[in-house]
LUMPATI-576280 format. One record per residue: x, y, z of N, C-alpha, C, CB in turn; chain; residue number from 0. Coordinates in steps of 0.05 Angstrom, whole numbers. Each point is the difference from the previous one (the first is absolute). Glycine has a CB too. Layout:
// LUMPATI-576280
    n.x    n.y    n.z   ca.x   ca.y   ca.z    c.x    c.y    c.z   cb.x   cb.y   cb.z unit pos
      X      Y      Z      X      Y      Z      X      Y      Z      X      Y      Z    A NUM
...
***
This chain:
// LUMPATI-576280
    n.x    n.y    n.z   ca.x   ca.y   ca.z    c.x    c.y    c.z   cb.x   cb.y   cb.z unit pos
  -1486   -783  -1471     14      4     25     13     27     -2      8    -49      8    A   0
    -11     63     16      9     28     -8     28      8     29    -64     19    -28    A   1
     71      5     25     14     10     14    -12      8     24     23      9    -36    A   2
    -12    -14     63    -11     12     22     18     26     14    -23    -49      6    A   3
     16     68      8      6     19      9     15    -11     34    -41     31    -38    A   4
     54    -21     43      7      0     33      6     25      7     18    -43      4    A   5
    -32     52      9     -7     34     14     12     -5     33    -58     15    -32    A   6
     73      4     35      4      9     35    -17     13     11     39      3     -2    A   7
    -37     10     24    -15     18     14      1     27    -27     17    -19     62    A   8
    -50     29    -54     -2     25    -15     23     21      9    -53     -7     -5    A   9
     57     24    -24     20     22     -2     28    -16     -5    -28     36     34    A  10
     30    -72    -37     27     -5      1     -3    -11    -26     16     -5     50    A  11
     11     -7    -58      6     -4    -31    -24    -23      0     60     11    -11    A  12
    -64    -20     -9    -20    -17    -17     16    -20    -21    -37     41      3    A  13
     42    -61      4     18    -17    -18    -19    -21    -20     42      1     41    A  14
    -41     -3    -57     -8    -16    -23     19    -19    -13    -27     35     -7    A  15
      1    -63     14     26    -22     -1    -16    -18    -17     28      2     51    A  16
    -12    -24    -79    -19    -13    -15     -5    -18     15     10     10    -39    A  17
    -39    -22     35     -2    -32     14     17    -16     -1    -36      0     -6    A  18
     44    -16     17     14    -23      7    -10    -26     10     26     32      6    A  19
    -35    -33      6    -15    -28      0    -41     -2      5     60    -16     25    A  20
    -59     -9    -28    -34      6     -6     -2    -27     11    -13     34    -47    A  21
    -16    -37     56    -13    -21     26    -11    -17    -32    -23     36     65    A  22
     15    -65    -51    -14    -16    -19    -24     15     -9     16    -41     20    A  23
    -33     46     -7    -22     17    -14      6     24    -22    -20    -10     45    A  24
     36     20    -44      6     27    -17     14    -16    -23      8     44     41    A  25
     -2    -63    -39     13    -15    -35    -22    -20      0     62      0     -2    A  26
    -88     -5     23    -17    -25    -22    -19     31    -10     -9    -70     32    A  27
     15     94    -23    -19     16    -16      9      7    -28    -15     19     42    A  28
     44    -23    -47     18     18    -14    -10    -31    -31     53     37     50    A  29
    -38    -55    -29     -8    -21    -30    -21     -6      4     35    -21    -12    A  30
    -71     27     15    -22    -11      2     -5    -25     11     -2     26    -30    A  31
     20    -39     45     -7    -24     15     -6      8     29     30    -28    -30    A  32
    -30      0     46    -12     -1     30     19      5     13    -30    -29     -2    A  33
     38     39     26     25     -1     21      5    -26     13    -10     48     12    A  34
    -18    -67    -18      8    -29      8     18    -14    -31    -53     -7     39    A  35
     48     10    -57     21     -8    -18     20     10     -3    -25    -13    -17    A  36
     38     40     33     23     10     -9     13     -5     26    -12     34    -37    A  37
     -3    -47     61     21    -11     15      5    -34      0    -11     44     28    A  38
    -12    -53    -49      8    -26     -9     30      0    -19    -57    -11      0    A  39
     46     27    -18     24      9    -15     35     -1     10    -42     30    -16    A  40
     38    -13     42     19      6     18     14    -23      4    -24     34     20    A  41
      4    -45     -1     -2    -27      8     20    -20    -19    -51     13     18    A  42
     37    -14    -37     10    -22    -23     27      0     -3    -37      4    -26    A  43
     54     21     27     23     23     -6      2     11    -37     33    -29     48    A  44
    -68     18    -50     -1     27    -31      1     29     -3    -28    -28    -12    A  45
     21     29     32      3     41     10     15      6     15    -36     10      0    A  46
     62      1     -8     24      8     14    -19     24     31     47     -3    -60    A  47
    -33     -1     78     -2     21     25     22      1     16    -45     -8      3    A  48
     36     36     17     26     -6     12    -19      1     32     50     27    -40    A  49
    -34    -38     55    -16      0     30     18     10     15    -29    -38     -2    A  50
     21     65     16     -4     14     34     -5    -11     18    -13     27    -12    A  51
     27    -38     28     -9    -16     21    -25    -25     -9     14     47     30    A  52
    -33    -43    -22    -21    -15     -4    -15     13    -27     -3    -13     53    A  53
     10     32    -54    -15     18    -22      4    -11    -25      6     40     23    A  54
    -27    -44    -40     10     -8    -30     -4     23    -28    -15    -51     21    A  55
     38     75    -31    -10     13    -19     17     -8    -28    -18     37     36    A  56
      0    -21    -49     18      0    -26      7     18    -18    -15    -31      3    A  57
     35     32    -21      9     28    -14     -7      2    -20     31      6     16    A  58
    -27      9    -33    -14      3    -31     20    -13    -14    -26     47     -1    A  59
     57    -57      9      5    -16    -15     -4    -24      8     23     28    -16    A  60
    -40    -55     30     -8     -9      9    -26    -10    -22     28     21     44    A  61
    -42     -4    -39    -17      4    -18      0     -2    -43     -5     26     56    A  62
     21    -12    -48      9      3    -32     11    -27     -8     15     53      2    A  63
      9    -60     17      9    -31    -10    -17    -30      2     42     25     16    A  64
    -58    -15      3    -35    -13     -2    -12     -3    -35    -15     32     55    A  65
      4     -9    -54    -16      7    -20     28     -9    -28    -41     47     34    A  66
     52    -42    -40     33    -13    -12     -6    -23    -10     32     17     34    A  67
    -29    -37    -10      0    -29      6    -22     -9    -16     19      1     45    A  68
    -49     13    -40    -18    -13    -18     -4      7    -29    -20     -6     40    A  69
     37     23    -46      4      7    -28     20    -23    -11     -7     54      7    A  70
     12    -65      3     31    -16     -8    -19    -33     -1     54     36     37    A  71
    -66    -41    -25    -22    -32     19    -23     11    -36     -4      2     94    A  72
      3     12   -107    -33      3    -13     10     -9    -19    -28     38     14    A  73
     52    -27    -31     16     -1    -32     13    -40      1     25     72     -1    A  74
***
């Protein structure tokens, strides 16, 4: 997952901002799963998110305390 740019009109400042949140698809790419199991996941409440209106994203710490959790479920 990388950093995205947010640009104004040409000739004006150019602000660079880290990502902050990411759609189900961009974390079932990140951990090699389906976007139907990471909104099962969701679903279940195993994968922390936060929701926008109707919108469902998630943060990299979201993710991390995800990926966390199944380190903790293996030992």
């Amino acid at each position: 997952m990388s950093d995205s740019a947010v640009s104004t009109d040409p000739g004006k400042l150019t602000v660079t901002l880290p990502r902050a949140l990411f759609t189900a698809e961009e974390v079932a790419h990140c951990l090699a799963i389906s976007p139907t199991l990471v909104r099962q996941l969701t679903s279940a409440g195993d994968l922390p998110c936060r929701r926008i209106g109707r919108l469902v994203r998630y943060t990299l710490a979201d993710i991390n305390r995800f990926v966390g959790s199944r380190d903790l479920e293996s030992h």
